[in-house]
N, CA, C and O of each residue as an XYZ file, in Angstrom:
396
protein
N       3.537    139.221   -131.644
C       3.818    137.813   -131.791
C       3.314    137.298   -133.140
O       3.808    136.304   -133.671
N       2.225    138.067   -133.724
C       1.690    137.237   -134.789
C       2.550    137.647   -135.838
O       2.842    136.951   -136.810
N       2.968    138.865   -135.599
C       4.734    139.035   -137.032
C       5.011    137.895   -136.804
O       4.644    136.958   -137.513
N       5.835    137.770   -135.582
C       7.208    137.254   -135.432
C       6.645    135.201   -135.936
O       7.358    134.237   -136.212
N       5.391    135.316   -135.857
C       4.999    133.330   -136.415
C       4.561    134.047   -137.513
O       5.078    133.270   -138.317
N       4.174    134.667   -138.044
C       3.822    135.229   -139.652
C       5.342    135.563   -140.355
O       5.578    136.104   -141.435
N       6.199    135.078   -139.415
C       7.366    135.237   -140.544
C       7.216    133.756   -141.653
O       7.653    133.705   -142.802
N       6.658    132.913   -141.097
C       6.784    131.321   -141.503
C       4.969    131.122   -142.337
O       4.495    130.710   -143.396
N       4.431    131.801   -140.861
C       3.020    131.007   -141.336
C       2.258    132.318   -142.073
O       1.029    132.380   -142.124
N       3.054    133.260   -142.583
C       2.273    134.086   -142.948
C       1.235    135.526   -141.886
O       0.261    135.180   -141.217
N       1.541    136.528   -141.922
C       0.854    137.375   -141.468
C      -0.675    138.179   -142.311
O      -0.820    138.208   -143.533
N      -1.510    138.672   -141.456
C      -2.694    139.249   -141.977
C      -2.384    139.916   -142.991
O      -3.081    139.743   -143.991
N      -1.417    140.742   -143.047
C      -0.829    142.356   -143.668
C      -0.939    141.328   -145.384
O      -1.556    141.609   -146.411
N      -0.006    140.057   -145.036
C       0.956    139.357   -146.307
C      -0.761    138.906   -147.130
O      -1.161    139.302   -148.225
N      -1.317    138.193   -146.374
C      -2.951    137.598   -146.907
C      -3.867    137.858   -147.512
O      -4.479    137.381   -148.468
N      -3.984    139.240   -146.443
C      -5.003    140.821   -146.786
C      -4.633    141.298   -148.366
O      -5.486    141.369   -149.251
N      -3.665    141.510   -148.491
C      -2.401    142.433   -149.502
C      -2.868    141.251   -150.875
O      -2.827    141.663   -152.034
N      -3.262    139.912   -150.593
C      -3.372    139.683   -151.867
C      -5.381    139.343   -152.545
O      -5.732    138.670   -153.515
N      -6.062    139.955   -151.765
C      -7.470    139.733   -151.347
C      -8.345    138.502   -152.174
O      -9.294    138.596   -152.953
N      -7.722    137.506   -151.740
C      -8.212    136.312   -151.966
C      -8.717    135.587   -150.576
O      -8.303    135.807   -149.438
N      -9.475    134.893   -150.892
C     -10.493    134.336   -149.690
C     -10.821    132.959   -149.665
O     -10.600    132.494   -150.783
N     -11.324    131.953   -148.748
C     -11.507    130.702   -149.047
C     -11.541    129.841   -147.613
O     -12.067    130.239   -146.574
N     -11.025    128.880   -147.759
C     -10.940    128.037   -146.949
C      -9.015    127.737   -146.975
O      -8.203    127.493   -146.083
N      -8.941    127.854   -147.973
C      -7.283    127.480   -148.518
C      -6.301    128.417   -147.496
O      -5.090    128.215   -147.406
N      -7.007    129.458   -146.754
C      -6.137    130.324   -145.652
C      -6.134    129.793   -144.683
O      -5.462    130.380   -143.836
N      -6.626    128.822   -144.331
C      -6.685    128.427   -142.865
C      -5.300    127.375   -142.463
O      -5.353    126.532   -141.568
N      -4.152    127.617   -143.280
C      -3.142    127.220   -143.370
C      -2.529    128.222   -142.477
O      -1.961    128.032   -141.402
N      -2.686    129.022   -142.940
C      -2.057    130.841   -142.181
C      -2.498    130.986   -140.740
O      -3.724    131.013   -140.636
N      -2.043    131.054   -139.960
C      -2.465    131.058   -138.398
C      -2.562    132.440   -137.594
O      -3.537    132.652   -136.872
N      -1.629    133.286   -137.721
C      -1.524    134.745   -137.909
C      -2.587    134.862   -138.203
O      -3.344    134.799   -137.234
N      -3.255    135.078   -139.527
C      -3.735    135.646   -140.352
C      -5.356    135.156   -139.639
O      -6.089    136.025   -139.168
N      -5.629    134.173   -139.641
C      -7.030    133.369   -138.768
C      -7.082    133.984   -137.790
O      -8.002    134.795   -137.682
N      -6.131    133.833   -136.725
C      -6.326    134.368   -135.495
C      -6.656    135.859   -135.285
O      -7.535    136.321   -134.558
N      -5.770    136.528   -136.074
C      -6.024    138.373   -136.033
C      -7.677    138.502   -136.419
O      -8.311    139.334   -135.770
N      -8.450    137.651   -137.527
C      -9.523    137.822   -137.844
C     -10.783    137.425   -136.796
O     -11.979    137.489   -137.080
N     -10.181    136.982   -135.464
C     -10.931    136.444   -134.644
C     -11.649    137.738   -134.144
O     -11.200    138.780   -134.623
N     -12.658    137.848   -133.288
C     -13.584    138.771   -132.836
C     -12.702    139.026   -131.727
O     -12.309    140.172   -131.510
N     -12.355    138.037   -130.997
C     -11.491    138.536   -129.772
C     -10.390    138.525   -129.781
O      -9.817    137.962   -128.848
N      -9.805    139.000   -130.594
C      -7.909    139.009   -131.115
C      -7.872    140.775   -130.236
O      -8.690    141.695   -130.204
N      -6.982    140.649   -129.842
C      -6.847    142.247   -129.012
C      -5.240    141.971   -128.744
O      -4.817    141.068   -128.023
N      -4.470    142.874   -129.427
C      -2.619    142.758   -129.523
C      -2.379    142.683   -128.183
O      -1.579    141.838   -127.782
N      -3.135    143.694   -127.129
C      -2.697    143.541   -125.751
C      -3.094    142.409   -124.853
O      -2.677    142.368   -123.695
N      -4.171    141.158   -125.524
C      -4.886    140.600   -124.164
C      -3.107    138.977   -124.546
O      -2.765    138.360   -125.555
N      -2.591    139.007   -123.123
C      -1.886    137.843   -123.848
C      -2.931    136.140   -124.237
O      -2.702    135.161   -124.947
N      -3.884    136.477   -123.480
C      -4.647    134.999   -124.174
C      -5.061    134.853   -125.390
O      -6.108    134.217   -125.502
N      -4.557    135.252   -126.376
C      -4.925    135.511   -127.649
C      -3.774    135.594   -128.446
O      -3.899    136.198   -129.511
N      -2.424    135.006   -128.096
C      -1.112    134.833   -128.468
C      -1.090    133.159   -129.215
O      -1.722    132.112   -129.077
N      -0.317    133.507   -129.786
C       0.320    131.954   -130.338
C       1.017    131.303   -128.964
O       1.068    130.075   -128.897
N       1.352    131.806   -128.278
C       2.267    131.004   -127.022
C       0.968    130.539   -125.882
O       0.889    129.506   -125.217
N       0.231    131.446   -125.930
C      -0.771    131.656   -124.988
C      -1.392    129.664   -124.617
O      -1.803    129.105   -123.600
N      -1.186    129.275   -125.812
C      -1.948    127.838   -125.980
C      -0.718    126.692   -126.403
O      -0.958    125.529   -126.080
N       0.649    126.989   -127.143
C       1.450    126.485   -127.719
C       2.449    125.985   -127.070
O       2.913    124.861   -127.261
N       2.987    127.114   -125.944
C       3.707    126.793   -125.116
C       4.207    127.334   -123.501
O       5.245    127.365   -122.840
N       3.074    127.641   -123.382
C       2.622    127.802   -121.860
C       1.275    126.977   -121.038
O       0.213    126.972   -121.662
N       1.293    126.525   -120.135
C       0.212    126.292   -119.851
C      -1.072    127.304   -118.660
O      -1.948    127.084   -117.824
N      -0.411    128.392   -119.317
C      -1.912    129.416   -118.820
C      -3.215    128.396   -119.351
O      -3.345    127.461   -120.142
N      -4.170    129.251   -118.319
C      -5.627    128.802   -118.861
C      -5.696    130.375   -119.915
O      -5.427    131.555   -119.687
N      -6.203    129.615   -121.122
C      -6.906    130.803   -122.287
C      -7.989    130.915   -122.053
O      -8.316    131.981   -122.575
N      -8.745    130.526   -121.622
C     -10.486    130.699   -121.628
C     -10.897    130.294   -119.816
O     -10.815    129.234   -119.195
N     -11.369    131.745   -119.388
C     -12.101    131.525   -118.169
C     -13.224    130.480   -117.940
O     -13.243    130.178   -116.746
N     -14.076    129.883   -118.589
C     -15.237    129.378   -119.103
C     -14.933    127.534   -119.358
O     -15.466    126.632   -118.712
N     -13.936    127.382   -120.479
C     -13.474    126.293   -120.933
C     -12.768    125.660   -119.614
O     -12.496    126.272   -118.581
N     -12.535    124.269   -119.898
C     -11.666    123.461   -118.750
C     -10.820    122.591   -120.327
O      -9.789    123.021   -120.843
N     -11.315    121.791   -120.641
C     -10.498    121.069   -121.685
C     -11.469    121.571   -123.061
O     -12.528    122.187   -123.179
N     -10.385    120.884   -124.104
C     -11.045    120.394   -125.094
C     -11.809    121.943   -125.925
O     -12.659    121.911   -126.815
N     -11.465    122.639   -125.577
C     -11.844    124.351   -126.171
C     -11.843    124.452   -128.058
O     -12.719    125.097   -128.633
N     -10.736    123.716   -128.829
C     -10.436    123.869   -129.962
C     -11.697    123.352   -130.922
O     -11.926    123.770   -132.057
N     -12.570    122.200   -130.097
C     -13.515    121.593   -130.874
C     -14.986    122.324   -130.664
O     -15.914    121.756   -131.241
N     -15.240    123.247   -130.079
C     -15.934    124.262   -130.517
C     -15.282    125.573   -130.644
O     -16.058    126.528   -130.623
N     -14.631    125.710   -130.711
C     -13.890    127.347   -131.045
C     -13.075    127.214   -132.001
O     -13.067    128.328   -132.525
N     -12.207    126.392   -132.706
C     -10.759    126.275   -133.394
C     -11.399    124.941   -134.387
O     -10.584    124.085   -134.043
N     -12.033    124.448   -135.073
C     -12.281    123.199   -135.637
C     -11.431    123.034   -136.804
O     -11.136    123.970   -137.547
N     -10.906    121.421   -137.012
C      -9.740    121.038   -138.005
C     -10.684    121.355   -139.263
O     -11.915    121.346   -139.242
N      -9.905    121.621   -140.304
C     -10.733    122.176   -141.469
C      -9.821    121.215   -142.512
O      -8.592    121.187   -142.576
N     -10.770    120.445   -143.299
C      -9.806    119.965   -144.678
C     -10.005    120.565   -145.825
O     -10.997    121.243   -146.090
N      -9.073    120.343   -146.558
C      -8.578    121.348   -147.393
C      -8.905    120.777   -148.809
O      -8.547    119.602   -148.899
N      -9.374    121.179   -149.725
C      -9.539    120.114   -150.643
C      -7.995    119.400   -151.892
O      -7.313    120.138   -152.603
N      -7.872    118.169   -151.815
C      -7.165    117.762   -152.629
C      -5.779    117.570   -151.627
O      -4.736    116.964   -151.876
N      -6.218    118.389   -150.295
C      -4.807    117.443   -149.052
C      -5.016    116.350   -148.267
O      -5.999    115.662   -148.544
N      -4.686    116.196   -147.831
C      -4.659    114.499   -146.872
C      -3.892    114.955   -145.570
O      -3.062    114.340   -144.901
N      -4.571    116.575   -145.368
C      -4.297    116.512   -143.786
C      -5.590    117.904   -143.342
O      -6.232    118.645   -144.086
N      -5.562    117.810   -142.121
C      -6.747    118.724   -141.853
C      -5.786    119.732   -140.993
O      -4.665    119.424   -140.589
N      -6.621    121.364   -140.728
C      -5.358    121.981   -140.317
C      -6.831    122.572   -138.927
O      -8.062    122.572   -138.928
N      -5.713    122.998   -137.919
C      -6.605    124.162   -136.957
C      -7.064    124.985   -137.742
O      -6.273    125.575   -138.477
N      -8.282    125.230   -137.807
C      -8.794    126.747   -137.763
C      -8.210    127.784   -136.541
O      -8.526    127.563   -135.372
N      -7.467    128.756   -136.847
C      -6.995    129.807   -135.942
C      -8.017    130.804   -135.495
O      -7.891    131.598   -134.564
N      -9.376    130.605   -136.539
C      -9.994    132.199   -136.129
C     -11.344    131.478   -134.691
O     -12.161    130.558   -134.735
N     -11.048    132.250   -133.845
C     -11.367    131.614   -132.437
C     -13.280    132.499   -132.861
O     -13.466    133.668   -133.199
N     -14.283    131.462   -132.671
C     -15.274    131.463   -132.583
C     -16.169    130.378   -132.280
O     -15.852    129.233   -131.957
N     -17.506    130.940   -132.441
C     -18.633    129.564   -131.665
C     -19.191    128.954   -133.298
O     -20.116    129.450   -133.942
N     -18.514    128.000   -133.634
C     -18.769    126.570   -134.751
C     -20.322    126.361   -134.820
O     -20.819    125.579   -134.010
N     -21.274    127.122   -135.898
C     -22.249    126.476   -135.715
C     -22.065    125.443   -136.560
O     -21.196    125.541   -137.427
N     -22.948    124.137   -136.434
C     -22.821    122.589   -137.530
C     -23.754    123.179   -138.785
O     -24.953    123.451   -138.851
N     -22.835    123.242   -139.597
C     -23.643    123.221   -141.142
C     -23.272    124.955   -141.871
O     -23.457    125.446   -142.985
N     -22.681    125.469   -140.585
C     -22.432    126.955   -141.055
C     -21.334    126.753   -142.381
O     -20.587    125.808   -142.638
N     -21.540    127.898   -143.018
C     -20.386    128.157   -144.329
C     -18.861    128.407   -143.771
O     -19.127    129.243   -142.907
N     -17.651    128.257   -143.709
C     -16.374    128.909   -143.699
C     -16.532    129.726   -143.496
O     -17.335    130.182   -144.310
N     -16.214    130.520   -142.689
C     -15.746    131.964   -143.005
C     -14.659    132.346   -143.636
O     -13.667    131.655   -143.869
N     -14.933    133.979   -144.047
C     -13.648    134.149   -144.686
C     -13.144    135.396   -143.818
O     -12.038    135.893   -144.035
């Protein structure tokens, strides 16, 4: 699945291939998400559909509201919009970006 939305939003392979790093990737959703700790091709809760357009539960644990510690909007500098972070982890306050 992450080809087939990395045709638009970019895949890891396309990102990786040019080894630049930042905050400026978190445009790329593919590419965030594969870098997640728990990205596994076979688990489907870890799909772009999984959250987009199904309403499975993704997280045994979570009830609502999951994206604002795991997924946080990230701004970008010099845009006037903030985007999901795709790479699924625990947000500490004050931590650096990852790359």
């Amino acid at each position: 699945m992450s080809d087939f939305c990395g045709r638009c939003h970019r895949t890891w392979a396309q990102i990786e291939s040019q080894g630049l790093r930042g905050v400026i990737y978190v445009r790329f959703q593919p590419y965030r998400l594969t870098n997640s700790r728990c990205c596994d091709a076979a688990d489907k809760r870890i799909r772009c559909q999984a959250c987009h357009t199904s309403t499975a539960k993704a997280c045994r644990v979570g009830r609502r509201n999951c994206v604002r510690c795991h997924m946080p909007k990230v701004a970008l500098p010099g845009a006037h919009y903030q985007f999901t972070d795709h790479e699924i982890r625990i947000v500490r306050p004050g931590a650096p970006y990852p790359d």
